[in-house]
C-alpha angles and dihedrals in degrees: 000000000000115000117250124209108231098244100051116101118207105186106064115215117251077262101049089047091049091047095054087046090066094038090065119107095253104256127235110306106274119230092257085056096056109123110250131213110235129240089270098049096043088051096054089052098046086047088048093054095063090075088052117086089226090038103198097353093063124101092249099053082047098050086050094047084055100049097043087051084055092057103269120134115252092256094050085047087051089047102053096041087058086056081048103051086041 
């Protein structure tokens, strides 16, 4: 049996253990933390893939997909997938 100083205490408190828990470096984001388009966004898209041979399958649906979940407007997003697919 390991040998214990007398002042370690090896059961924390609910407190201490709370307190650790924040402490903590914030892990990768979680799947339930993914950034996610809204109903208008996702509804201009679906209606702008219509004119894409893959519709929402294509790259440039994809790309645009990319850069509106990063905080562009759907036209800058637009904008930047065109520059991509050049």
């Amino acid at each position: 049996m390991p040998y214990h100083h007398k002042d370690s205490n090896i059961y924390k408190t609910k407190e201490e253990e709370i307190k650790e828990k924040k402490e903590r470096k914030p892990s990768k984001m979680s799947l339930f933390e993914m950034p996610k388009l809204s109903k208008e966004d996702k509804e201009k898209l679906l209606k702008h893939s219509k004119n894409h041979k893959k519709g929402m399958q294509s790259t440039h649906i994809k790309n645009m997909k990319k850069f509106m979940l990063k905080g562009l407007s759907f036209s800058k997003s637009h904008k930047k997938a065109l520059e991509l697919d050049n």
